[in-house]
C-alpha positions as CSV (number, residue, x, y, z in Angstrom):
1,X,0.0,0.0,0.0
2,X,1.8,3.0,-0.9
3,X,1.9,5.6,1.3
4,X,0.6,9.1,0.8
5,X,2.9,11.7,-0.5
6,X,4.6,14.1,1.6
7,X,4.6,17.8,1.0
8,X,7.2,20.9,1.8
9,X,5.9,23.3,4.3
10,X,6.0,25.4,1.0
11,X,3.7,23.6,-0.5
12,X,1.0,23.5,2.0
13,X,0.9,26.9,2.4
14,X,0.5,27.7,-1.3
15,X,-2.1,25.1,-0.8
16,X,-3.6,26.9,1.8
17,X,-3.4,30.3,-0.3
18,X,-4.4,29.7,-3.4
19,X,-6.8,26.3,-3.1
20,X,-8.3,26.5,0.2
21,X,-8.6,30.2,0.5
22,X,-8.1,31.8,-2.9
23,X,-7.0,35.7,-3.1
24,X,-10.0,38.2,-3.2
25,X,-10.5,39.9,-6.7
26,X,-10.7,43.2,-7.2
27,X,-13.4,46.0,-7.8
28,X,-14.6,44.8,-11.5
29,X,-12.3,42.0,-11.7
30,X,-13.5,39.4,-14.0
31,X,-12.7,35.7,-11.7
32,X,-10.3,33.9,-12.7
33,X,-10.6,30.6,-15.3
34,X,-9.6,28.6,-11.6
35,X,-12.1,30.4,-9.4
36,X,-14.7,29.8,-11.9
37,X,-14.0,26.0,-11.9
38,X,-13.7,25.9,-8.1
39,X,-17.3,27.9,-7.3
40,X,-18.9,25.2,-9.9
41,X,-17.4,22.1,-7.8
42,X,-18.5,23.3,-5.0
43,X,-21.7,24.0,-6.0
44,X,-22.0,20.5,-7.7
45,X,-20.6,19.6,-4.3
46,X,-23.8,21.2,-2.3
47,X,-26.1,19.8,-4.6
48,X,-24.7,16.4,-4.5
49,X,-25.0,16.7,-0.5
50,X,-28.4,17.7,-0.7
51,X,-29.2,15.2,-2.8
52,X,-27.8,12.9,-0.8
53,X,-29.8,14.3,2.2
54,X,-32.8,14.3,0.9
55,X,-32.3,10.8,-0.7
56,X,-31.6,9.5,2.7
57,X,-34.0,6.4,4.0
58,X,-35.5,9.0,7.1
59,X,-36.0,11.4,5.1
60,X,-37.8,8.9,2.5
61,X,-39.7,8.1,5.5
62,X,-40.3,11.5,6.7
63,X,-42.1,11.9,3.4
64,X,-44.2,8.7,3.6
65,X,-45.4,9.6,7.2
66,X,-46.3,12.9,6.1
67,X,-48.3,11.8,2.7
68,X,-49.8,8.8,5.0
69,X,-50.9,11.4,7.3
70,X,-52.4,14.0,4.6
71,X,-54.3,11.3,2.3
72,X,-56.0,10.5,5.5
73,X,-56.6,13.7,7.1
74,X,-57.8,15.1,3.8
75,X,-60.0,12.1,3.7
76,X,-61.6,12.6,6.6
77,X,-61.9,16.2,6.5
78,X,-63.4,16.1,3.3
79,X,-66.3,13.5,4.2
80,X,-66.9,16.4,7.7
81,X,-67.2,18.9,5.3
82,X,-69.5,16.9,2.6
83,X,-71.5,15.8,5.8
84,X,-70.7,12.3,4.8
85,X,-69.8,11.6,8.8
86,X,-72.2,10.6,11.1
87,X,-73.8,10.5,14.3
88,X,-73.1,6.7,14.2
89,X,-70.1,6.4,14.6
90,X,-68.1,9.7,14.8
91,X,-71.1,11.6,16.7
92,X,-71.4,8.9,19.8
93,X,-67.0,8.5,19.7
94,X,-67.1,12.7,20.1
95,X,-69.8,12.7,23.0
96,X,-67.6,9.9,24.8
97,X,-64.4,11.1,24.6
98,X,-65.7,15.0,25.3
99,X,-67.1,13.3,28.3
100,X,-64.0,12.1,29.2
101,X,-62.3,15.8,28.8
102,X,-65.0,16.8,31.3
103,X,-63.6,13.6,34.2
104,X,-67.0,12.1,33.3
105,X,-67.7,8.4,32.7
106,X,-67.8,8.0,28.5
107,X,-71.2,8.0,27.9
108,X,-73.3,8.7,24.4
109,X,-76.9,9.9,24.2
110,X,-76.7,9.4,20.5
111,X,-75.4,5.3,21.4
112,X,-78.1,4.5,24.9
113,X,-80.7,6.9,23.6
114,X,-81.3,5.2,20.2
115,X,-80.6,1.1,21.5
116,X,-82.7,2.3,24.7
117,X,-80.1,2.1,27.3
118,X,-80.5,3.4,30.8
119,X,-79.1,6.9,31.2
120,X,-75.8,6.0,33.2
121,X,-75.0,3.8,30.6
122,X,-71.5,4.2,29.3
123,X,-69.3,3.0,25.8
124,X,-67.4,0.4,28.3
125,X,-70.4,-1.4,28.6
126,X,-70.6,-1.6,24.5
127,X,-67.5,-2.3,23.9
128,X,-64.0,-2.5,25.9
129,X,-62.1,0.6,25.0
130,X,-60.6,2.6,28.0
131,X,-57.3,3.8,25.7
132,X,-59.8,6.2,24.0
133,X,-59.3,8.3,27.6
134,X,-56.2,9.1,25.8
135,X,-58.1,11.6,23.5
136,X,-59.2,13.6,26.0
137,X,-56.4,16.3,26.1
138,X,-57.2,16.8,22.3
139,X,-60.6,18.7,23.5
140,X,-59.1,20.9,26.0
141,X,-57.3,22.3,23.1
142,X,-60.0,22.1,20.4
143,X,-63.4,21.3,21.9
144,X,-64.5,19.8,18.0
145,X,-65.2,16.2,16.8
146,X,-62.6,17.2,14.3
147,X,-60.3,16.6,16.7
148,X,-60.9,12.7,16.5
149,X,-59.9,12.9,12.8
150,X,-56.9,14.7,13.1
151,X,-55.9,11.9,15.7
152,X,-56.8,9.0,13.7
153,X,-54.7,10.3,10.7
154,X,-51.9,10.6,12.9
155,X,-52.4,7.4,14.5
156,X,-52.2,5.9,11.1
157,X,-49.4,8.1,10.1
158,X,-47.6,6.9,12.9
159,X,-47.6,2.9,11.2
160,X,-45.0,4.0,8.7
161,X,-41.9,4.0,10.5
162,X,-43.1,0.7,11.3
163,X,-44.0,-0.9,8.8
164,X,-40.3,0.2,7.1
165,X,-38.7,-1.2,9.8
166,X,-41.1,-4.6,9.7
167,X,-39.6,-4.6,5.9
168,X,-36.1,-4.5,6.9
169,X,-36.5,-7.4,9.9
170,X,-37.9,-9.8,7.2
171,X,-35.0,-9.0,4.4
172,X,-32.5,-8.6,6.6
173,X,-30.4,-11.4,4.5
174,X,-30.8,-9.5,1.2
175,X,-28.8,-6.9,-0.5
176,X,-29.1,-3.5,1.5
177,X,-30.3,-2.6,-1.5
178,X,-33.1,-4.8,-1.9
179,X,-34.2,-4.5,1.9
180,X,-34.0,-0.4,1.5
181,X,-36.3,-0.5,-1.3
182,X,-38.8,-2.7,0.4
183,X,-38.7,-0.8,2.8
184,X,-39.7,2.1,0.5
185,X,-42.4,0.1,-1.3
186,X,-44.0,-1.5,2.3
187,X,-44.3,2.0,3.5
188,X,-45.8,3.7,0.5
189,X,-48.6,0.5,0.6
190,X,-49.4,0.7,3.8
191,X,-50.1,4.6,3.6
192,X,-52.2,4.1,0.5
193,X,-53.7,1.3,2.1
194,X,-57.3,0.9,1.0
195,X,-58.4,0.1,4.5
196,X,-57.1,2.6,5.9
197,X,-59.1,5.2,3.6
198,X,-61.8,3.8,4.3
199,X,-61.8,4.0,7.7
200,X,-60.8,7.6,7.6
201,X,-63.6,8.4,4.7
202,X,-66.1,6.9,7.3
203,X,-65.0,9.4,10.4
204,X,-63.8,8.5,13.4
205,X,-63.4,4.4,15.1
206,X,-61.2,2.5,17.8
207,X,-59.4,1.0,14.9
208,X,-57.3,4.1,14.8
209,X,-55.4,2.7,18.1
210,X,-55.3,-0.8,17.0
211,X,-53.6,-0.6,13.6
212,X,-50.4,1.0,15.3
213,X,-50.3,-1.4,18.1
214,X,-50.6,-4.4,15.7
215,X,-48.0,-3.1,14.2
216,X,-45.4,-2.4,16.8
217,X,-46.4,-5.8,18.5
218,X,-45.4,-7.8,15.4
219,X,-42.2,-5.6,14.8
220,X,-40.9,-6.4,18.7
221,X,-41.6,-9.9,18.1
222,X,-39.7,-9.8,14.5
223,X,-36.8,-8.2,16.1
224,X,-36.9,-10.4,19.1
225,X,-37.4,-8.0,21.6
226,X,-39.9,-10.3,23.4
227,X,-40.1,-7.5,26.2
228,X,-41.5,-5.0,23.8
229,X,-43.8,-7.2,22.0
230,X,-45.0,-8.2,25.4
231,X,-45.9,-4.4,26.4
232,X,-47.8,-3.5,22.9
233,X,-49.6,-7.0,22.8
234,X,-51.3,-5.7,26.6
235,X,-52.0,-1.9,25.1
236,X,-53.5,-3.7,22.1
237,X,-55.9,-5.9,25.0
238,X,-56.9,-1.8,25.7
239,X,-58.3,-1.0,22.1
240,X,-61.2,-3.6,21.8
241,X,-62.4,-6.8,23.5
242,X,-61.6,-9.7,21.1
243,X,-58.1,-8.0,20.6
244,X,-57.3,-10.5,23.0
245,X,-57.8,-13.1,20.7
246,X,-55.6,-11.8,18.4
247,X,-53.1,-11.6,21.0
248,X,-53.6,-14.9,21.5
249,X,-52.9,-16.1,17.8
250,X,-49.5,-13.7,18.1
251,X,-48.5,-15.8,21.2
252,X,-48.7,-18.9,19.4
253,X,-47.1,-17.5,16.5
254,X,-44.2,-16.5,18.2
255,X,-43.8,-18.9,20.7
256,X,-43.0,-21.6,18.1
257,X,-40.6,-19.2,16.2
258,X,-38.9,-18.8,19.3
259,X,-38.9,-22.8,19.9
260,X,-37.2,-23.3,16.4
261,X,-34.7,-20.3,17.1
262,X,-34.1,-22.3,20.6
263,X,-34.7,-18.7,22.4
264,X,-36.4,-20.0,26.2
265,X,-37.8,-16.2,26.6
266,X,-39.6,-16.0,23.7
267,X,-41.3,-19.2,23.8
268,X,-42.1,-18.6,27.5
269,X,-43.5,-15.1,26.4
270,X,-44.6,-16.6,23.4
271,X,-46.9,-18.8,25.8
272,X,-48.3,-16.6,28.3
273,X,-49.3,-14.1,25.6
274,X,-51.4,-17.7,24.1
275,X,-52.6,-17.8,27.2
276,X,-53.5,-14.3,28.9
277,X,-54.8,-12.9,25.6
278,X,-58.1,-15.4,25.4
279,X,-58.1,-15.2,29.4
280,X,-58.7,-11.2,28.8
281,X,-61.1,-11.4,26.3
282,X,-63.2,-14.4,28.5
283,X,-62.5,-11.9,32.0
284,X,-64.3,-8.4,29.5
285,X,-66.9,-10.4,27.9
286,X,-67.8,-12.7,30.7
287,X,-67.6,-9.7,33.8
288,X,-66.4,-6.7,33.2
289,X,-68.9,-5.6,30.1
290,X,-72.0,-6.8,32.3
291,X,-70.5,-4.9,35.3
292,X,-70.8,-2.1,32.6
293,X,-74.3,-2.8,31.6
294,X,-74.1,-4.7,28.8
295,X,-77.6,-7.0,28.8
296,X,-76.3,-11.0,27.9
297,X,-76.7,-11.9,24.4
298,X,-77.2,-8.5,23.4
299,X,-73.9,-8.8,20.6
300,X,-74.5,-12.2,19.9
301,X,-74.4,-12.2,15.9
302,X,-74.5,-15.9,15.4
303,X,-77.6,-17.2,15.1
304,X,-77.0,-19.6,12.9
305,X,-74.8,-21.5,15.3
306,X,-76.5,-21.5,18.3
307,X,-78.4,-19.2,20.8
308,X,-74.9,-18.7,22.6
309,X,-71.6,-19.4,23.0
310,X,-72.0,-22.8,24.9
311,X,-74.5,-23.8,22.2
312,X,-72.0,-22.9,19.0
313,X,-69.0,-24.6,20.4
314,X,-71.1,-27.6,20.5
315,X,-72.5,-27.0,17.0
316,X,-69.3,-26.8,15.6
317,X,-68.0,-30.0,17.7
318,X,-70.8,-32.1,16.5
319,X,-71.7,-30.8,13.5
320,X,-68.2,-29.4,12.1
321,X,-70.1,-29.2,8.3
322,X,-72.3,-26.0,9.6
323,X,-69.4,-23.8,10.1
324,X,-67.8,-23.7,6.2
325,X,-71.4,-23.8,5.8
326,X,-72.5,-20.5,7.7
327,X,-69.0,-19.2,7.2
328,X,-69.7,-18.8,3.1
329,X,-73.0,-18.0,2.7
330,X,-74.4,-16.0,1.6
331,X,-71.7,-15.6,-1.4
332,X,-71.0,-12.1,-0.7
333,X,-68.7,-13.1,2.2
334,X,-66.7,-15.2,-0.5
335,X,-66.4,-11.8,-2.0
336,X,-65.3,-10.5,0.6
337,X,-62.5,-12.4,1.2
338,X,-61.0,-12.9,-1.9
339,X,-60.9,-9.1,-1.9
340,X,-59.2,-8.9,1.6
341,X,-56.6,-11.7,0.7
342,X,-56.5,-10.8,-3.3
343,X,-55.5,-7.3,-3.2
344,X,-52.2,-8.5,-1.8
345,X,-52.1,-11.6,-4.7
346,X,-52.9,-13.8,-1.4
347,X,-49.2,-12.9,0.0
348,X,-50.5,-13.2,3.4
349,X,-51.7,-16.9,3.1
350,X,-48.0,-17.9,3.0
351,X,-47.3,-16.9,6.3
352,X,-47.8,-17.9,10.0
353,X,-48.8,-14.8,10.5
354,X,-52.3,-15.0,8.9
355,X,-53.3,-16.7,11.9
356,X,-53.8,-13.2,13.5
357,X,-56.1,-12.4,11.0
358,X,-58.4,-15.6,11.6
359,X,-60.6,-14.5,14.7
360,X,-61.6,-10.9,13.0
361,X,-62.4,-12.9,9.9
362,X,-64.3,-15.3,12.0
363,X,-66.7,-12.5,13.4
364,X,-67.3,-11.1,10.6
365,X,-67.4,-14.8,8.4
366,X,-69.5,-16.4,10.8
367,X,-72.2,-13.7,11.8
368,X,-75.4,-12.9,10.9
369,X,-75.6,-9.0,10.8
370,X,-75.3,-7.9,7.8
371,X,-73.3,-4.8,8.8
372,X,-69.9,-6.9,9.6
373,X,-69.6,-7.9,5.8
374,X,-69.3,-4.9,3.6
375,X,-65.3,-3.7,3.0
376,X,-66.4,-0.2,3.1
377,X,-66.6,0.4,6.7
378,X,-63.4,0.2,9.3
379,X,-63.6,-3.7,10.0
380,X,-60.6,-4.1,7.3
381,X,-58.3,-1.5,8.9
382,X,-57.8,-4.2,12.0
383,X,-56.6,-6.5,9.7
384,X,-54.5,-4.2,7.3
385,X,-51.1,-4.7,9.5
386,X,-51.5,-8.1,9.8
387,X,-52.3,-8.9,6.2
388,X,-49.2,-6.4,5.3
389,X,-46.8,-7.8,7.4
390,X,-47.8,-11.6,6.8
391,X,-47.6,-10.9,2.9
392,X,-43.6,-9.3,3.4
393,X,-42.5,-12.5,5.2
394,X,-43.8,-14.4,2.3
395,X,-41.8,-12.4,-0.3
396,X,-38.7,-12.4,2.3
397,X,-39.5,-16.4,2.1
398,X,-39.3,-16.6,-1.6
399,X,-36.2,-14.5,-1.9
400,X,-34.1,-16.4,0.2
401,X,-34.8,-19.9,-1.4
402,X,-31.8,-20.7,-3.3
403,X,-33.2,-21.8,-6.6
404,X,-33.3,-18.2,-8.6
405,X,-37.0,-19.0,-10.1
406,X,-38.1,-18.5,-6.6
407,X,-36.8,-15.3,-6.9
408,X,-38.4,-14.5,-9.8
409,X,-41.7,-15.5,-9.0
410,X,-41.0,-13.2,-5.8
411,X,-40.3,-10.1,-7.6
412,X,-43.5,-10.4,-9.9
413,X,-46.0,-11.4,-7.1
414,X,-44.4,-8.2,-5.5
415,X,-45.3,-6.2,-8.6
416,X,-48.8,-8.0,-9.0
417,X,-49.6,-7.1,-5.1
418,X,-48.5,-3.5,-5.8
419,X,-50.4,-3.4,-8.5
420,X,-53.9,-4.7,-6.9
421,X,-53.2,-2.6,-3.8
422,X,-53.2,0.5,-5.3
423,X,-56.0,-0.1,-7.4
424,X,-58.4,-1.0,-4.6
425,X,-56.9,2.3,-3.1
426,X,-58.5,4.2,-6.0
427,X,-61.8,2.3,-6.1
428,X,-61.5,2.9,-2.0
429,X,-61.3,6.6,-2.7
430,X,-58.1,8.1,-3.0
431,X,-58.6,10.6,-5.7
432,X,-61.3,12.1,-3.9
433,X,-59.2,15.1,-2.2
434,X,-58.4,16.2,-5.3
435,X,-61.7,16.6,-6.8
436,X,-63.1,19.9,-5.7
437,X,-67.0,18.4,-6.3
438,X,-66.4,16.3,-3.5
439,X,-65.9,18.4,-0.9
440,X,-69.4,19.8,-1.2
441,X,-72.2,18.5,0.0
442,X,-75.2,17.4,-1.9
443,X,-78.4,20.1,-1.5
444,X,-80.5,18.2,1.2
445,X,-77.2,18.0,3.4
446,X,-76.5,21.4,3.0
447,X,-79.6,22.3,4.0
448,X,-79.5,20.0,6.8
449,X,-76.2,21.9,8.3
450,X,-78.1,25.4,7.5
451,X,-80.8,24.5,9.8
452,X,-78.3,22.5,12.4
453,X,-77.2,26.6,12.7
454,X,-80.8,27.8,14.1
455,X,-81.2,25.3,17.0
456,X,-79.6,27.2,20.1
457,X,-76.6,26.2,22.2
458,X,-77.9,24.0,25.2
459,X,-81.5,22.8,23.6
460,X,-82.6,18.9,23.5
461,X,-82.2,18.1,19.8
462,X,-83.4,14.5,17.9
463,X,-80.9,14.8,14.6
464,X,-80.9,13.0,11.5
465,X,-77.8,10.6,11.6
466,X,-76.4,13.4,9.2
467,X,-75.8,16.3,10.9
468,X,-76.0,14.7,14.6
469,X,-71.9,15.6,14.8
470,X,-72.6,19.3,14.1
471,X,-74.5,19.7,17.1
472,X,-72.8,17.3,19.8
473,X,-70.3,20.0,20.8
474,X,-73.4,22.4,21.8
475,X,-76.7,20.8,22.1
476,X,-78.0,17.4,24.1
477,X,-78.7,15.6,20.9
478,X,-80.1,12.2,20.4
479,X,-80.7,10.8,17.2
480,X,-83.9,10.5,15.5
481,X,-85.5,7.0,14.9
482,X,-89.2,5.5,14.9
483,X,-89.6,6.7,18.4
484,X,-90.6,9.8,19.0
485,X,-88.0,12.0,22.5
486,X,-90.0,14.9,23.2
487,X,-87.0,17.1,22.0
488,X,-86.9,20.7,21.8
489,X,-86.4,20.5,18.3
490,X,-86.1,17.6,15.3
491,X,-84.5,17.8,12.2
492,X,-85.3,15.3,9.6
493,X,-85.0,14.7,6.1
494,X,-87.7,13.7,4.1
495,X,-86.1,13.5,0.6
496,X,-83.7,10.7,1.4
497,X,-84.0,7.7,3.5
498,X,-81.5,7.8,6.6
499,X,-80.8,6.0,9.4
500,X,-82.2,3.9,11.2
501,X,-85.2,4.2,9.2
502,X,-86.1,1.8,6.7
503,X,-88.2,3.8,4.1
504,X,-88.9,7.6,3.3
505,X,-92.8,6.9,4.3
506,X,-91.4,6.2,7.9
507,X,-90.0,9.6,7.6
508,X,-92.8,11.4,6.6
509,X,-94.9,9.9,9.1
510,X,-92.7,10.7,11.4
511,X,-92.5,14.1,10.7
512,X,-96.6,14.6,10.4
513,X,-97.0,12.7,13.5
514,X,-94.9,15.5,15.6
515,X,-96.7,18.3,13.6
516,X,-100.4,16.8,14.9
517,X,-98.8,16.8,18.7
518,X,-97.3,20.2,19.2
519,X,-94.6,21.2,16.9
520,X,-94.3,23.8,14.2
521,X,-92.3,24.0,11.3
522,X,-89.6,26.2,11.4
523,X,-87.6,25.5,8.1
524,X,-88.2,23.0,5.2
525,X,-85.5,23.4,2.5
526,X,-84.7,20.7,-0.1
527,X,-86.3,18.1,1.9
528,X,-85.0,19.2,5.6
529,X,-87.1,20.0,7.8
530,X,-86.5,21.5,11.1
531,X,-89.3,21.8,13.8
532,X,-89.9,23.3,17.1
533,X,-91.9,22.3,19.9
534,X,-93.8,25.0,20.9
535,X,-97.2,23.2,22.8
536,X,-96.2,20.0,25.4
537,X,-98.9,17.8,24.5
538,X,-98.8,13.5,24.4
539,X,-97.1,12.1,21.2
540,X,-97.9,8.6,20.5
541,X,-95.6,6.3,20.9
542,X,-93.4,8.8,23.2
543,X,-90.3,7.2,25.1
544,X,-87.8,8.1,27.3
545,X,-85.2,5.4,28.6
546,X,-85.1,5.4,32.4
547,X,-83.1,3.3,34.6
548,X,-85.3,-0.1,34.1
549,X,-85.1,0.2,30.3
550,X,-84.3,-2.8,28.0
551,X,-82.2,-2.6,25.8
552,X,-82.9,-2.9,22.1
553,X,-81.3,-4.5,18.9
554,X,-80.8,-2.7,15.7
555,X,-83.1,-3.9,12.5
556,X,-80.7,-4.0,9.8
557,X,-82.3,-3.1,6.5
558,X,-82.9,-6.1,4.1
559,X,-80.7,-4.6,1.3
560,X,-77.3,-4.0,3.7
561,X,-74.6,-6.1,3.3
562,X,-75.9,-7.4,-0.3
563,X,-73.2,-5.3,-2.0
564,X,-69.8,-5.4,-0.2
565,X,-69.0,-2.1,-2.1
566,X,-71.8,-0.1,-1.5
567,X,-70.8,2.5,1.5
């Protein structure tokens, strides 16, 4: 190795003068042929640096957080303004948390009103979700359901770095250059991620806790930090009740990748996270929900199986035939999961993972309502992590097999998944921002909001499921259904059927019965009408739930769930 050449003194301090620090030209003095060259290198030099820095994998990142976060703000923001939103679910999520923000317990008027709930009723008795308490700051600063939206974009934002790092734990054999640019390619699908727009285009859910959590619990058990996975597998037990179970499929998961890597800590982790997530599910459902107020049976969806759980688990143990059976019919949940699994080319059913992903597809597979089916609502977004991360440990599994046609068929199932992904996030809405005719509601809406302005700050209000999140910041508002309140004031539309009703003649009725008993018209505008009650006279048919009140189920409509696609 030869060694570098020395120089005189001399010579370094003609370096010094005329390289480093060249002579300053006079008044008028054309630079220099040398100066000349030496201000273009180091200009070339800056813009190489620059490029460099903004090249970088954080700032790449950086970017994908930020787009992430503005496709689903913009999403959401756009469907408040368009009054697309709605009482159920962004209205009853904005009187819980708000209620929080006050030290209250979390409960919704829009929720116990309408399923005729006693009063004290509160949202841990529907469904187990304390780590929404965490939202409560947001509406000390901005008293606004807004506020809910702008949290679940960032929420989701907050996946990226995730995901990226999820990328390079499952191609951490490959080239660097390889793993960096699936890194790239993971994050940009997650943030495009069809489920995640339509979660945000539909306001406001608990799904905006879960997705992150999924997340940083599979990337802690990936990088075998069983510690960490540990921590975020509990916080996810916080989001939901049957997140449990999904715990529970994780702890299996990893428990016998631990085994094969001969790692005792992970496999003892591994085990008690099998364990404790289905013994937290069985300790909400079967104490702490009742303690709340939740009636027994009341969520029981499947019917078809038996009157309870006792009765299912020995359907399917006698009877295994009725579960494919129930699970697949009607056809529209084969639909549905050939969309769920096909936009990824079915990646994800090459990898243990996918076991996560089978109790929320059993709910949904296996019940009755009609509402659990579509892939419009935010069911999906539970599974979008999962689904992601199970489909890059397939590719990472095809890329290290040594035969190169493995490889091959990697790289184009990669392009195919791509592909699909981001055409089911346009179908799922992601041009939408950037048409201007979408951010404007249609006529009845718009009147609807108009008239949301007249009713004063403090009155009792029964809402149309439209506009019910305009008013939840000032009024006590319930939402309008077949039974008539005794509100202040009701505003209905009569144009366009809404729920929960099931026809436009229920509307109208509805509407003439309140004008016979003591209510005036104050505004009719493109089929909204606002009235006023003005006499207190008997309305037929008038409840109010009061502490004894039993609770009620929701009629679905016949025509839900017949088109998956059809928000």
């Amino acid at each position: 190795m030869c060694a570098p050449p020395i120089r005189e003194p001399e010579q370094v301090a003609d370096l010094q003068a005329s390289d480093v620090l060249p002579e300053p030209r006079r008044a008028g003095e054309a630079p220099a042929a040398g100066a000349r060259g030496s201000a273009r290198v180091r200009g070339w030099v800056r813009v190489r640096g620059w490029v460099r820095v903004l090249g970088s994998a954080r700032v790449r990142g950086g970017v994908t957080v930020l787009v992430c976060f503005l496709v689903c703000l913009a999403l959401g923001l756009q469907s408040w303004t368009a009054l697309r939103v709605t009482g159920f679910d962004l209205g009853i999520f904005d009187q819980a948390v708000r209620a929080y923000a006050h030290f209250d317990p979390p409960r919704s008027p829009i929720k116990s009103v309408h399923h005729e709930f006693p009063p004290d009723f509160t949202l841990l008795g529907d469904h187990f979700t304390p780590l929404l308490a965490l939202l409560a700051p947001l509406y000390w600063v901005w008293d606004d359901p807004r506020s809910l939206i702008l949290a679940q974009a960032v929420l989701f934002a907050a996946g990226v770095p995730v995901i990226r790092r999820i990328a390079r734990h499952c191609l951490a054999e490959a080239a660097p250059a390889v793993a960096r640019r699936a890194a790239d390619v993971s994050g940009l699908v997650y943030a495009m991620g069809w489920p995640l727009l339509n979660s945000s285009y539909t306001g406001f859910h608990e799904v905006a806790f879960a997705v992150p959590l999924t997340l940083l619990m599979l990337e802690r058990g990936l990088a075998r930090r069983y510690g960490g996975a540990a921590l975020w597998a509990a916080a996810l037990c916080l989001v939901k009740e049957d997140m449990g179970l999904v715990v529970g499929a994780f702890g299996l998961v990893l428990a016998v990748r631990a085994h094969r890597a001969r790692q005792a800590s992970g496999r003892a982790v591994g085990i008690a996270l099998l364990l404790g997530g289905p013994l937290v599910v069985a300790l909400v459902v079967g104490w702490f929900l009742p303690a709340m107020g939740s009636p027994p049976g009341y969520y029981w969806s499947y019917g078809r199986l038996g009157a309870d759980g006792g009765e299912a688990v020995l359907t399917v143990l006698t009877e295994p035939w009725v579960l494919p059976a129930v699970a697949f019919t009607p056809f529209v949940k084969v639909v549905i999961l050939a969309w769920l699994l096909g936009t990824l080319a079915f990646l994800p059913v090459g990898s243990p993972t996918l076991l996560l992903a089978v109790p929320l597809l059993a709910e949904r597979m296996l019940s009755d309502n009609p509402n659990h089916w579509p892939v419009v609502n935010h069911y999906d977004a539970f599974l979008w992590p999962i689904l992601l991360t199970a489909a890059l440990e397939t590719l990472a599994r095809l890329h290290r097999r040594e035969r190169p046609v493995w490889r091959t068929w990697g790289a184009r199932l990669s392009v195919v998944a791509i592909t699909l992904s981001t055409a089911a996030a346009l179908v799922a809405g992601l041009g939408l921002p950037f048409n201007p005719g979408s951010w404007q509601p249609r006529p009845d809406k718009r009147a609807l909001a108009a008239a949301a302005e007249l009713v004063p700050d403090g009155a009792t209000v029964e809402a149309d499921n439209t506009v019910a999140p305009r008013l939840t910041a000032r009024t006590h508002v319930v939402l309008v259904d077949a039974t008539p309140r005794g509100a202040d004031w009701v505003l209905l539309r009569v144009n366009d059927r809404t729920f929960p009703f099931a026809s436009l003649t229920e509307q109208r009725q509805r509407i003439a019965l309140l004008l016979d008993h003591g209510y005036e018209q104050v505004r009719s505008e493109d089929g909204a009408v606002l009235l006023h009650r003005v006499r207190d006279v008997p309305i037929p048919g008038m409840r109010v739930p009061g502490p004894d009140s039993t609770p009620v189920r929701e009629q679905v409509p016949s025509d839900v769930g017949r088109n998956p696609f059809l928000r």
